[in-house]
RODO-2510 file (C-alpha; in nm, 4 decimals, decimal comma):
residues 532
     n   res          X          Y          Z
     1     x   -16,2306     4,8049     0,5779
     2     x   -15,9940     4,6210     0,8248
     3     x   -16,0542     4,2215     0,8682
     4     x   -16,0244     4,1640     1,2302
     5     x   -15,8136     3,8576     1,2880
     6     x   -16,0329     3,5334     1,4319
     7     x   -15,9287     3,6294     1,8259
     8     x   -16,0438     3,9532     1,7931
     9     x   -16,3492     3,8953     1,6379
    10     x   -16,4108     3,6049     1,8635
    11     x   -16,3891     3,8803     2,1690
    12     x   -16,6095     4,1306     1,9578
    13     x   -16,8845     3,8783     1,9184
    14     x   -16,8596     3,7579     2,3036
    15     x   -16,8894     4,1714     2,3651
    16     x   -17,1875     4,2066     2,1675
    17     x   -17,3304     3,9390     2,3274
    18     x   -17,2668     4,0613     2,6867
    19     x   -17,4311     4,3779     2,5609
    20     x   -17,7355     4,2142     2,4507
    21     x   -17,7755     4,0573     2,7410
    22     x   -17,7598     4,3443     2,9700
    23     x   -18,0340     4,5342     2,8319
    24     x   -18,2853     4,1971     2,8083
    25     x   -18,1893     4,1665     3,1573
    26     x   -18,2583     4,5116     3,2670
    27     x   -18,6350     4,4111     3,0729
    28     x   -18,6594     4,0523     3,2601
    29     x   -18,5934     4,2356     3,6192
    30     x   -18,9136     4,4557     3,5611
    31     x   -19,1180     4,1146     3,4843
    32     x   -19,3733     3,9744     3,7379
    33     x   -19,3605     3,6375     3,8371
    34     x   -19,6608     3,5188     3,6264
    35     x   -19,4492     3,6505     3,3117
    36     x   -19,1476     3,4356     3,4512
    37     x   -19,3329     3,1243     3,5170
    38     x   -19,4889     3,1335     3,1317
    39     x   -19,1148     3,1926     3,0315
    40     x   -19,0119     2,9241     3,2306
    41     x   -19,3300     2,6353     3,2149
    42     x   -19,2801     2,7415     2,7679
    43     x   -18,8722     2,6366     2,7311
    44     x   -18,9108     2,3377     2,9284
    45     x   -19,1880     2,1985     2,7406
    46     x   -19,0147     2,2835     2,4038
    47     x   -18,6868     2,1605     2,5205
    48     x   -18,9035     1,8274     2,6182
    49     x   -19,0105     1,7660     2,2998
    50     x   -18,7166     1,8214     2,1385
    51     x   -18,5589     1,5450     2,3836
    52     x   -18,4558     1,2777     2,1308
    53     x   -18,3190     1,4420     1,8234
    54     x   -18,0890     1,6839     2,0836
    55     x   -17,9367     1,3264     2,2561
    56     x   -17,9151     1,1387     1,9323
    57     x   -17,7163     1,5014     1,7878
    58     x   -17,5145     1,4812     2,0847
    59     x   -17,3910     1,1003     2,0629
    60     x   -17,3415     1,1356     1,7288
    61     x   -17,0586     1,4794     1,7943
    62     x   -16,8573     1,4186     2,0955
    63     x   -16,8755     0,9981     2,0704
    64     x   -17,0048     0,9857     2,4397
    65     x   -17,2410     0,7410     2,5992
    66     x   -17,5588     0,6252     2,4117
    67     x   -17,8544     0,8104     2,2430
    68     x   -18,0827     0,6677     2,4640
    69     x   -17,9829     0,7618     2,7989
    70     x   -17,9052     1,1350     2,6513
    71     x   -18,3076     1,1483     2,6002
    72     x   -18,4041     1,0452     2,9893
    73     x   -18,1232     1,2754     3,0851
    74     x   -18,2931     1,6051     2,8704
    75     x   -18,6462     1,5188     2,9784
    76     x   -18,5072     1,5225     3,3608
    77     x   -18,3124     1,8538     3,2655
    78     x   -18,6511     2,0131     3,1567
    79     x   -18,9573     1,8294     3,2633
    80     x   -18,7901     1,7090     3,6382
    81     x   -18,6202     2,0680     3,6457
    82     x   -18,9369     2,2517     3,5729
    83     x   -19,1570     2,0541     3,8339
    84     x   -18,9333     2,1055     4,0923
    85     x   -18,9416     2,4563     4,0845
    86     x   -19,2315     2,5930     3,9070
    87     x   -19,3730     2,6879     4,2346
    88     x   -19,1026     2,8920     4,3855
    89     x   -19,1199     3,2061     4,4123
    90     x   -18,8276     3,4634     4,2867
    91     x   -18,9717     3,7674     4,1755
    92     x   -19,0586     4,0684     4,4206
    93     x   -19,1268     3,9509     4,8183
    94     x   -19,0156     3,6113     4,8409
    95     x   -19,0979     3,5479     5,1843
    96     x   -19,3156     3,7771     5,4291
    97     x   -19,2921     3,7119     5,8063
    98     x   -19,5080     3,9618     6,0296
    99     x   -19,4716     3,8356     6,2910
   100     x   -19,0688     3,8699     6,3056
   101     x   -19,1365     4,2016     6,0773
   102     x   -18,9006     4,0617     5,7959
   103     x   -18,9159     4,0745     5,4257
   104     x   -18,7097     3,8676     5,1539
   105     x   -18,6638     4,0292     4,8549
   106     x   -18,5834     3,8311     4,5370
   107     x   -18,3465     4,0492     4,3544
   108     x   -18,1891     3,8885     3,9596
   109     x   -17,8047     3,8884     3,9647
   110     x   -17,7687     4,0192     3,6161
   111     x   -17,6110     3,8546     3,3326
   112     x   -17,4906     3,4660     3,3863
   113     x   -17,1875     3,2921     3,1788
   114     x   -17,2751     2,9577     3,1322
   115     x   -16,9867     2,6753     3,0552
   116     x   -17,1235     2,3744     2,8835
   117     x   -16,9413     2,0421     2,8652
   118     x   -16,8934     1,7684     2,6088
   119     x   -17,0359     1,4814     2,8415
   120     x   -17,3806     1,6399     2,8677
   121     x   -17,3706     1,9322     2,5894
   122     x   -17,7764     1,9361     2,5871
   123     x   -17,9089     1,8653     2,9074
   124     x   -17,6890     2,0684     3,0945
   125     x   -17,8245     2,4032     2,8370
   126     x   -18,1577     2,3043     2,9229
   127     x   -18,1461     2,2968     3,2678
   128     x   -17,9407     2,6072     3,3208
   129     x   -18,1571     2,8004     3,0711
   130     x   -18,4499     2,7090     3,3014
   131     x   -18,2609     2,8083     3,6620
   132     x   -18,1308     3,1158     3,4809
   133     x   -18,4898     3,2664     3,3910
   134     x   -18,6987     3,1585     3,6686
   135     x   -18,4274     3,3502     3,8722
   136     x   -18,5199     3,6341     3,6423
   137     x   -18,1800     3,6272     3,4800
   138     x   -18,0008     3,6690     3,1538
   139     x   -17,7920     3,4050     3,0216
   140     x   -17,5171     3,3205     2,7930
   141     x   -17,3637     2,9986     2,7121
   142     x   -16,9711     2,8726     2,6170
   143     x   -17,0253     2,5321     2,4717
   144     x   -16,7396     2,2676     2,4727
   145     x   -16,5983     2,2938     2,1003
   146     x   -16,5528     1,9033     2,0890
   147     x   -16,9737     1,9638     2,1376
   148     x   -17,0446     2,2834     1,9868
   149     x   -17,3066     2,1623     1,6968
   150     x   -17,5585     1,9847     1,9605
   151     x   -17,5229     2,2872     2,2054
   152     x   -17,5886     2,4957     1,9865
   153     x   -17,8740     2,3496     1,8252
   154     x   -18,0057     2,3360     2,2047
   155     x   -17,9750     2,6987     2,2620
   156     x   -18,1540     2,7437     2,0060
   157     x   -18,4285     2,5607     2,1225
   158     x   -18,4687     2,7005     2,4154
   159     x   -18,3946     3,0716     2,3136
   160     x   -18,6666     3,0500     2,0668
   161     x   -18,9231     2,9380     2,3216
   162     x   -18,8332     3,2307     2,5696
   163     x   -18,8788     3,4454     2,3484
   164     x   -19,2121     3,3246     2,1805
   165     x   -19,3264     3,3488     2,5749
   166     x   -19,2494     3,6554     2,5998
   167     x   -18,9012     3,6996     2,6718
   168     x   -18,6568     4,0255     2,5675
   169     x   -18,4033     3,9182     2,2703
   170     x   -18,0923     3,8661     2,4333
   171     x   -18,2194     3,6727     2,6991
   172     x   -18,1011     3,3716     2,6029
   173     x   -17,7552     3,3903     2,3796
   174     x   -17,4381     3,2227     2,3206
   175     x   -17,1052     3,2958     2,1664
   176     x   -17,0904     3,1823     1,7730
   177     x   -16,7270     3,1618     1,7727
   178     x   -16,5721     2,8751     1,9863
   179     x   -16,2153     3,0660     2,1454
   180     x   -16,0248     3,0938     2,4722
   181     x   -16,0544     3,4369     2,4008
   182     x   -16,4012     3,4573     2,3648
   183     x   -16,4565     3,2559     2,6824
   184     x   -16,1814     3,4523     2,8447
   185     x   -16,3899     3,7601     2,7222
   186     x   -16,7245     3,6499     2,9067
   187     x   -16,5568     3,5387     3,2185
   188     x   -16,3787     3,9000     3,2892
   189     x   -16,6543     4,0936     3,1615
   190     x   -16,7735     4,3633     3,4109
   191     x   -17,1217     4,3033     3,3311
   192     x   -17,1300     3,9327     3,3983
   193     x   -17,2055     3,9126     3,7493
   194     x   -17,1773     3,5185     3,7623
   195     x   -17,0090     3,2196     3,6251
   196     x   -17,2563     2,8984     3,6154
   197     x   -16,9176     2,6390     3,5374
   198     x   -16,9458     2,2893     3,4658
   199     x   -16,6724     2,1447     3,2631
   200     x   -16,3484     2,0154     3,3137
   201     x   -16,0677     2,0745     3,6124
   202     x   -15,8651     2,3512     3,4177
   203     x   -16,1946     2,5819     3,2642
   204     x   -16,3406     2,6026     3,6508
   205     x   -15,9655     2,7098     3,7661
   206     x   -15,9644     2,9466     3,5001
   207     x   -16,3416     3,0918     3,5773
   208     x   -16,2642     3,1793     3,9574
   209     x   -15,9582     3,3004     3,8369
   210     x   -16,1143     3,5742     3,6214
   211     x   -16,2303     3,7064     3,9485
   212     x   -16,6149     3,6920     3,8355
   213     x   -16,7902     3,5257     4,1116
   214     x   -16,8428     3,1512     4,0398
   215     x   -17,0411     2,8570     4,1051
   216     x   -16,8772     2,5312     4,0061
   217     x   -16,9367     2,1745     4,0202
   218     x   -16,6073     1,9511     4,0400
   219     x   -16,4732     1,6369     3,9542
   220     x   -16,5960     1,2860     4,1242
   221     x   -16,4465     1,0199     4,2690
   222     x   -16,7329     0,8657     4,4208
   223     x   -16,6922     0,5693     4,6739
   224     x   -16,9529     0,2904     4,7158
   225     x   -16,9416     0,1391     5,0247
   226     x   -17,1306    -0,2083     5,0407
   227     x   -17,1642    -0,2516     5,4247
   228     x   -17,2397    -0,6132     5,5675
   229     x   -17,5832    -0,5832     5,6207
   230     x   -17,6956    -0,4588     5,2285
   231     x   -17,9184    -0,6436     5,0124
   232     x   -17,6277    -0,7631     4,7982
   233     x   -17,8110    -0,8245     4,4832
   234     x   -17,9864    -0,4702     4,4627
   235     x   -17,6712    -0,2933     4,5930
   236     x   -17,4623    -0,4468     4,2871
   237     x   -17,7683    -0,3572     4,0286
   238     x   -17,7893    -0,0218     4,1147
   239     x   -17,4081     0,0119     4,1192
   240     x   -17,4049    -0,1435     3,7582
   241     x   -17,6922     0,0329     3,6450
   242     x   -17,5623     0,3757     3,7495
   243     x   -17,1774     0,3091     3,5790
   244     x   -17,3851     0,1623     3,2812
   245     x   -17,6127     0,4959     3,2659
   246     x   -17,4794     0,6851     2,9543
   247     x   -17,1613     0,4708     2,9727
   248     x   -17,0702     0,6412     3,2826
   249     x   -17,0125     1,0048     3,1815
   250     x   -17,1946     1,1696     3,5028
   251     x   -16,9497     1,2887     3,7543
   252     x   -17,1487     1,1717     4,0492
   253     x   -17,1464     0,8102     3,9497
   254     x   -16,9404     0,5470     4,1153
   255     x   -16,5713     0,5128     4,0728
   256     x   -16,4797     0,2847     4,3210
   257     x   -16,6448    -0,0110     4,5288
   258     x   -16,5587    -0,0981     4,9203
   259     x   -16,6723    -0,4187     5,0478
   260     x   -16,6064    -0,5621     5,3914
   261     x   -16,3798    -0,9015     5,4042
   262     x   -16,6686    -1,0695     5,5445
   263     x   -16,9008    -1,0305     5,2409
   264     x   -16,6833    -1,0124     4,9661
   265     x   -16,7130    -1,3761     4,8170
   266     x   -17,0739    -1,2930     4,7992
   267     x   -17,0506    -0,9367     4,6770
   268     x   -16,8211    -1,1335     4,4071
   269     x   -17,0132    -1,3949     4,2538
   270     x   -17,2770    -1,1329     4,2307
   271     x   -17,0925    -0,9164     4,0287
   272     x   -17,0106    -1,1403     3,8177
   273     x   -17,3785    -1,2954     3,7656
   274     x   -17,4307    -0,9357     3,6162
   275     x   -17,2061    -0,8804     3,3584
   276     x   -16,9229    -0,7000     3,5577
   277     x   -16,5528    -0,8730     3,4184
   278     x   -16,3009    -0,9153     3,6817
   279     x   -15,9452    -0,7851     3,5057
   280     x   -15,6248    -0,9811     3,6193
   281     x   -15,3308    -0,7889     3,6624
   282     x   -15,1866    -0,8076     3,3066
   283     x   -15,5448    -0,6382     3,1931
   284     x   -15,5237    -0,3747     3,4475
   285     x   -15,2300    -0,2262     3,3659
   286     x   -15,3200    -0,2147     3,0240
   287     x   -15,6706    -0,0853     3,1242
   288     x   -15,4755     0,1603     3,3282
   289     x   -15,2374     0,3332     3,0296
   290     x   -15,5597     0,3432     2,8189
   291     x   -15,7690     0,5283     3,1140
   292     x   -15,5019     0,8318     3,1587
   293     x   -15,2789     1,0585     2,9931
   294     x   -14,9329     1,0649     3,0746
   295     x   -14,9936     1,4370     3,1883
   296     x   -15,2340     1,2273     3,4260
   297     x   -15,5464     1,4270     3,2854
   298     x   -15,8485     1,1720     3,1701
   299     x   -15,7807     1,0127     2,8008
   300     x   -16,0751     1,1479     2,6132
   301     x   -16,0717     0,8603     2,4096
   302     x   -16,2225     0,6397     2,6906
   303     x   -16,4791     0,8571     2,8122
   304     x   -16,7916     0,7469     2,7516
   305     x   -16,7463     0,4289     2,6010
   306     x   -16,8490     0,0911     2,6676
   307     x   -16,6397    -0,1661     2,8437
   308     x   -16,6764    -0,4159     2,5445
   309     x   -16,4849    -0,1045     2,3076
   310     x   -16,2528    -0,0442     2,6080
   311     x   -16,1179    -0,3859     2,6591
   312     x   -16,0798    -0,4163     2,3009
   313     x   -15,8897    -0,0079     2,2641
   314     x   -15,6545    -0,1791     2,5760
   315     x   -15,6077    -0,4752     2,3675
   316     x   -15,7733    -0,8123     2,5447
   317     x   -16,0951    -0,9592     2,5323
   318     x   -16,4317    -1,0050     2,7347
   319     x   -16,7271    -1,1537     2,6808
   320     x   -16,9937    -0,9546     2,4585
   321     x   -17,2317    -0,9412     2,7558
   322     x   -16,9731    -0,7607     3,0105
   323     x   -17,0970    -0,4396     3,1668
   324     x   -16,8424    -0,3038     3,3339
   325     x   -16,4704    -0,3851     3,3864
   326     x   -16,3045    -0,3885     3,7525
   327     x   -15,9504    -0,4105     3,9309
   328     x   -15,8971    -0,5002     4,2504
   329     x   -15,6926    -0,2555     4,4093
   330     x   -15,4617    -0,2143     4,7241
   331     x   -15,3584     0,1224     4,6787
   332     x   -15,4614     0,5062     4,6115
   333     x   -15,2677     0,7441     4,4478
   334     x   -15,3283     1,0707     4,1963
   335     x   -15,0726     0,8122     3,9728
   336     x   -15,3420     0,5214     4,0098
   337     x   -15,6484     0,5722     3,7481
   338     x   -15,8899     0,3125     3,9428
   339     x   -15,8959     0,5661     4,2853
   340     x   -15,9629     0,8013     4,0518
   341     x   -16,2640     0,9574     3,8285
   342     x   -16,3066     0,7617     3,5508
   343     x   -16,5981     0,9014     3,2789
   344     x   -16,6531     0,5171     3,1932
   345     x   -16,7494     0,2229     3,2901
   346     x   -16,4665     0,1259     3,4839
   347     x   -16,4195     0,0445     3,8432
   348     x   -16,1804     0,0195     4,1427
   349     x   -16,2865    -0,2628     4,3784
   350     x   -16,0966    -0,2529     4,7387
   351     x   -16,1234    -0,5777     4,9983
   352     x   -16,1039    -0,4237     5,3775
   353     x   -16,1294    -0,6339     5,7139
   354     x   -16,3915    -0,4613     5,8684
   355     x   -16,6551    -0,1245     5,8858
   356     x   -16,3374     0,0823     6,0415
   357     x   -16,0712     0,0001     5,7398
   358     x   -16,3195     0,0679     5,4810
   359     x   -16,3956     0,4004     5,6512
   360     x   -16,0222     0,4861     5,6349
   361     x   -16,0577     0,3602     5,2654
   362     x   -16,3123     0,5987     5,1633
   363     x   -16,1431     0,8927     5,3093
   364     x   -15,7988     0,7841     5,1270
   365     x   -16,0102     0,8091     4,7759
   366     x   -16,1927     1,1180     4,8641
   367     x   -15,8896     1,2841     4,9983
   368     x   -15,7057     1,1618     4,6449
   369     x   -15,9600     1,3286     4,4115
   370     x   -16,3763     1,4398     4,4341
   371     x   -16,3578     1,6144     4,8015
   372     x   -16,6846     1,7606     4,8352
   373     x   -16,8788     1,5258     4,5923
   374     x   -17,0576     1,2335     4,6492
   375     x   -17,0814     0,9346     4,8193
   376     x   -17,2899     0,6164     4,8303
   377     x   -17,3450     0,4083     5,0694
   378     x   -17,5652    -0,0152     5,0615
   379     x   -17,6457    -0,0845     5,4009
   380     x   -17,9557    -0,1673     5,6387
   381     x   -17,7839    -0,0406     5,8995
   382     x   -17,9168     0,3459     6,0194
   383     x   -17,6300     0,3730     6,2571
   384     x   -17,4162     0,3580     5,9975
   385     x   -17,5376     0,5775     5,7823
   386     x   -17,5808     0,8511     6,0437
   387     x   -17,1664     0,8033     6,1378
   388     x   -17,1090     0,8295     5,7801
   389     x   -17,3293     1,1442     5,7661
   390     x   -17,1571     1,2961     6,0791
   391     x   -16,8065     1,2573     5,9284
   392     x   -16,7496     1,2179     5,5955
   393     x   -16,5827     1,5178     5,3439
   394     x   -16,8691     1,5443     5,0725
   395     x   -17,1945     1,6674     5,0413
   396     x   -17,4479     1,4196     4,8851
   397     x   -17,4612     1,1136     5,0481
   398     x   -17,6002     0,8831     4,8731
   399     x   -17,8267     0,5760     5,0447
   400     x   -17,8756     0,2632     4,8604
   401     x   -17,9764     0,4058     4,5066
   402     x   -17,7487     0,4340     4,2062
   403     x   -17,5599     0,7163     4,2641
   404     x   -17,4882     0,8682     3,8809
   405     x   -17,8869     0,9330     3,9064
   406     x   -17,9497     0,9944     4,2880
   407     x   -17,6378     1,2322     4,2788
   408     x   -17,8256     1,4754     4,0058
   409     x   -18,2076     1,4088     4,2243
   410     x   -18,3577     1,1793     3,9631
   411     x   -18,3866     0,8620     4,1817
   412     x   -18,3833     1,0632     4,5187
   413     x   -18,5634     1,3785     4,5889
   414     x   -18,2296     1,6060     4,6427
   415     x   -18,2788     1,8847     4,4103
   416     x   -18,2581     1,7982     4,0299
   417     x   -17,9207     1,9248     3,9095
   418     x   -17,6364     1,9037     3,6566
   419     x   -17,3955     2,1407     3,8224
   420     x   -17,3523     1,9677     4,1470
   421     x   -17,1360     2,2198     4,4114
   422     x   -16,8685     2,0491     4,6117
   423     x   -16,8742     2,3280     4,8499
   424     x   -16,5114     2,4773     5,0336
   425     x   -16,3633     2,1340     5,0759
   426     x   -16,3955     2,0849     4,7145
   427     x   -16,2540     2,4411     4,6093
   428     x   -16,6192     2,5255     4,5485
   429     x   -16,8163     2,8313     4,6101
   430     x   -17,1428     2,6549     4,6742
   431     x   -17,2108     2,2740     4,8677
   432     x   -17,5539     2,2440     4,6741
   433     x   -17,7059     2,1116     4,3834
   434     x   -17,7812     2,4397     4,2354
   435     x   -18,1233     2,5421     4,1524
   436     x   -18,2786     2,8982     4,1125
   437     x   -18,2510     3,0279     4,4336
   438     x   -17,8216     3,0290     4,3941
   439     x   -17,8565     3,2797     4,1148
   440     x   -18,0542     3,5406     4,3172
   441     x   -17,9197     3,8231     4,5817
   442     x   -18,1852     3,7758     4,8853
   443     x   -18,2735     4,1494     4,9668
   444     x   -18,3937     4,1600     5,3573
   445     x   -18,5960     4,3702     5,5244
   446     x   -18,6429     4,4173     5,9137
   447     x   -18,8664     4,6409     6,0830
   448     x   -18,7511     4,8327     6,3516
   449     x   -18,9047     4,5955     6,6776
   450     x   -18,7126     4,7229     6,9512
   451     x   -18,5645     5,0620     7,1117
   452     x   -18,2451     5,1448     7,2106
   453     x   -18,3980     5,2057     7,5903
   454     x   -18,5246     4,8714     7,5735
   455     x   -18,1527     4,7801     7,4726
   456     x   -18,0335     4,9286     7,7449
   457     x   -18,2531     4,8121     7,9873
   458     x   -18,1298     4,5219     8,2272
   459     x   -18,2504     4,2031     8,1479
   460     x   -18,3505     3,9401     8,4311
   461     x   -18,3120     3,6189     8,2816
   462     x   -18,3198     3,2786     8,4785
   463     x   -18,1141     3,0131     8,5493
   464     x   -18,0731     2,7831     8,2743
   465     x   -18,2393     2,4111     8,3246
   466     x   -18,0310     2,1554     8,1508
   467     x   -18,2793     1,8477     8,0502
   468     x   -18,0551     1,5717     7,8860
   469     x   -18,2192     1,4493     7,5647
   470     x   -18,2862     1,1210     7,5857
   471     x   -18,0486     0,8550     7,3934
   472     x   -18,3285     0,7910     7,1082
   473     x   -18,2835     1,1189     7,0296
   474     x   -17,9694     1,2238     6,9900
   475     x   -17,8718     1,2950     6,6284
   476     x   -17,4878     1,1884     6,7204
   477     x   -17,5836     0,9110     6,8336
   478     x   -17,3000     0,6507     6,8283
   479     x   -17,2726     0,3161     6,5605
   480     x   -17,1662     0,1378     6,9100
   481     x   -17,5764     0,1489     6,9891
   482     x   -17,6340    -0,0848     6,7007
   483     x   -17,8098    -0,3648     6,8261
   484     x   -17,5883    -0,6092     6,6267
   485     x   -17,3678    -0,5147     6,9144
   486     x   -17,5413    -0,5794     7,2592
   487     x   -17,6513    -0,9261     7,0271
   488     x   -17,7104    -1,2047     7,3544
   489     x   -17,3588    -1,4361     7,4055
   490     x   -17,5338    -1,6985     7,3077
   491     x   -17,6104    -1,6060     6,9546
   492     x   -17,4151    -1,7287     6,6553
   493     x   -17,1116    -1,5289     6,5986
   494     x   -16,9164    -1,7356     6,2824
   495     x   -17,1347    -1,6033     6,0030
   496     x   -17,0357    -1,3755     5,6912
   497     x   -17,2868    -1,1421     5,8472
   498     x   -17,2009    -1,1764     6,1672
   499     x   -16,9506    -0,8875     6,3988
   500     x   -16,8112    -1,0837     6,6898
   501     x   -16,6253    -0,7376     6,7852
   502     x   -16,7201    -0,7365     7,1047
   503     x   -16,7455    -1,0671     7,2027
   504     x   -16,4801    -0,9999     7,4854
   505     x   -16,6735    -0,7469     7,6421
   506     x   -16,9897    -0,9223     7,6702
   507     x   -16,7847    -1,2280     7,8361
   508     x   -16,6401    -0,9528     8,0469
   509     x   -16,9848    -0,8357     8,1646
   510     x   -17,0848    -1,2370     8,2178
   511     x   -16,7810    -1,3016     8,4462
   512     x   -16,8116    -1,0099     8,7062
   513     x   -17,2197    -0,9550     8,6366
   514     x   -17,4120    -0,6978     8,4974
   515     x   -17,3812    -0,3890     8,6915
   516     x   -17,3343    -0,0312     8,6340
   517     x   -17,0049     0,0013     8,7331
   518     x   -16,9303    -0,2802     8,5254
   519     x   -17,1101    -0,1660     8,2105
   520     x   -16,9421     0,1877     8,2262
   521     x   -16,5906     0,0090     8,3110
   522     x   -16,6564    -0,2357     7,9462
   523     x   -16,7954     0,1006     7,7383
   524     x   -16,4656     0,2748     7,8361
   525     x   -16,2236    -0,0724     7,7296
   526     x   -16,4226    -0,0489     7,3911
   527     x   -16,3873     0,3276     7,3601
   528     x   -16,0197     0,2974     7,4337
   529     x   -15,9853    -0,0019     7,1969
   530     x   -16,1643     0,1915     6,9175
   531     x   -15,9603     0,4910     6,9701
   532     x   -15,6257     0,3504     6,9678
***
């Protein structure tokens, strides 16, 4: 008998697996909802109860964040999953209109490669487990190696419980030898129909590269924006909080903080009063060779720890309460860690002069790394969040909430997700946080409702009336309208909070009256202003 050599058995195991998978899948397919749901509603409760000993297996492997947050993070990856979509339906007609005389037809995509990573090697099983079957799919997973014991204790978890509801064998599977090959295998299979990737830079490159369609989440470089009219002290507890969560290892939590000139000594003393440690410059830089390779990938070695074990790895001390560490910054670069993602409790802190620098700011960090991702943003202001929402390059925006947990729906009601799609801009596939209904072809059916006479027929159709919509509802409506801005001349204009931007203007409009030739000819000078 020949002794294959590791590689090759590695690919004949990932092969076998594939195979096993195909024919559960071709069993699942055939299932009704009902049978689905019991699947389903049975692997989330199991993978519930299991929550603890999973997180404390998984901080004990890879060395990453804390036990603690590891079990809020699997009971939102199977109880939060499972709530949210219980109720939809996948199997058979989806949707029925008679009216229109369509049909949606839920139809399985087949068998779905899973890639786990080391920063959430449970919770991110559980939760794709659970979008994978209610979707009526197969799965099979490619844990992180650096995580492979606490994956694979996870899988299974949750293969065991789809199958004592019912499930085929093979529904549920995973490759038992940890190889590029095997990996490799999976991805270029002709019976995997999709590639579920959430892991580092290089394994999504190499997933769309197999030429297997993919849905990826990708790296974060989240801003937060503290805007001049926030409630200061919850804006910097929720931005603590979310860097503290798991000592920072979710990719939607913040990386960098922008705060406006005006509020900054504020913004300051507050982040100190909660155990966030300003670095001087000699700390920095030594914070900064600890934070990245000198192939400028992320040191694995500070992922996931706390700031009290970083500042001692970079060789200075903090006090034993601090929280997080920050750097104020001037500059962005792929060279610079702090405008970068950093899995750790870590921060960038930039100083602008006003709402239109630290827009320009933002886009400079996005632009350097996380495209597509998230952003959050502290502010009372609605006008600013809806110019925000009209032009800035990601896809969750975030609104005064900590954004490591409102990125993934725990502390907002976006849909609860660990692969979180950055969409085109972000070399993504997929702008969503992905749920069941991305793993399903949506068969449609249309009844035939006209003829080709009818077609044919001249059509009388009258003028079109065009009604202006009135100001209050215009969804572009511009940040100009904020009433912080038509504020009387006699107000107080010389406080932090204060925007005396327009204060020429509105002694324009004084000198020569208010008319409407005059109001129109100051709109315009502020328009022009702005634009130049």
């Amino acid at each position: 008998m020949i002794e294959l050599d590791n590689d090759l058995h590695s690919r004949q195991n990932a092969r076998e697996q594939v195979r096993d998978a195909k024919k559960a899948q071709a069993i699942l397919a055939t299932f009704s909802q009902q049978q689905i749901d019991a699947i389903v509603k049975n692997v989330a409760q199991e993978a519930a109860h299991h929550a603890e000993a999973l997180a404390k297996m998984a901080a004990e492997e890879t060395g990453f964040g804390n036990w603690q947050d590891k079990v809020l993070k699997n009971r939102f990856a199977s109880l939060r999953v499972y709530d949210t979509i219980k109720d939809l339906k996948t199997v058979g007609i989806i949707h029925d209109d008679p009216l229109k005389k369509v049909m949606d037809v839920g139809v399985p995509l087949g068998v779905i490669c899973a890639l786990v990573p080391s920063t959430n090697p449970t919770s991110t099983v559980i939760y794709k487990t659970l979008i994978a079957l209610k979707a009526g799919n197969a799965i099979i997973f490619s844990p992180h190696p650096g995580a492979r014991q606490c994956s694979w204790k996870a899988i299974e978890i949750v293969k065991r419980a789809a199958e004592a509801a019912g499930a085929p064998p093979g529904s549920v599977g995973a490759i038992s030898q940890l190889t590029l090959e095997a990996t490799s295998e999976l991805m270029h299979s002709k019976d995997v129909s999709l590639i579920l990737a959430t892991g580092g830079e290089g394994m999504v490159r190499a997933a769309y590269a197999s030429g297997t369609p993919t849905i990826s989440g990708g790296p974060g470089n989240g801003p937060a924006f503290i805007e001049r009219s926030a409630d200061i002290h919850q804006a910097v507890k929720d931005i603590v909080a979310s860097k503290t969560f798991d000592n920072g290892v979710i990719c939607a939590s913040e990386q960098s903080i922008i705060v406006e000139r005006c509020i900054y000594d504020e913004v300051h003393r507050e982040l100190e009063s909660q155990g966030v440690y300003f670095m001087n410059e000699h700390e920095a830089a030594k914070m900064a060779a600890l934070l990245l390779r000198p192939n400028g990938a992320i040191n694995p070695k500070a992922v996931g720890k706390t700031a009290l074990y970083l500042s001692q790895m970079a060789g200075f001390s903090v006090p034993a309460e601090t929280k997080v560490l920050i750097a104020l910054q001037t500059s962005v670069s792929p060279k610079n860690p702090y405008s970068r993602e950093k899995l750790c409790p870590v921060l960038g802190l930039y100083v602008e002069e006003d709402w239109k620098a630290a827009c320009q700011r933002v886009m400079e960090l996005l632009a350097n790394e996380g495209l597509g991702h998230t952003l959050v943003i502290h502010t009372r202001n609605q006008d600013v969040i809806r110019q925000f929402c009209l032009e800035k390059p990601v896809n969750r925006i975030l609104i005064n909430t900590p954004a490591a947990l409102g990125g993934i729906g725990a502390t907002t009601n976006l849909s609860p997700a660990l692969t979180l799609g950055c969409g085109a801009i972000g070399g993504g596939s997929s702008s969503d946080n992905v749920g069941p209904m991305n793993l399903l072809n949506i068969r449609k059916v249309g009844y035939g409702v006209r003829t080709l006479e009818e077609l044919h027929a001249p059509v009388s159709r009258p003028d079109p009336q065009l009604t202006p919509a009135p100001l209050t509802d215009n969804p572009q409506r511009s940040i100009l309208d904020d009433v912080r801005f038509t504020v009387s001349s006699g107000a107080p204009t010389h406080s932090a909070t204060a925007d005396d931007r327009f204060t020429t203007a509105s002694a324009a409009i004084e000198e020569s009256g208010i008319t409407e030739q005059n109001v129109e000819r100051v709109i315009r000078q502020v328009l022009k202003r702005l634009g130049n």
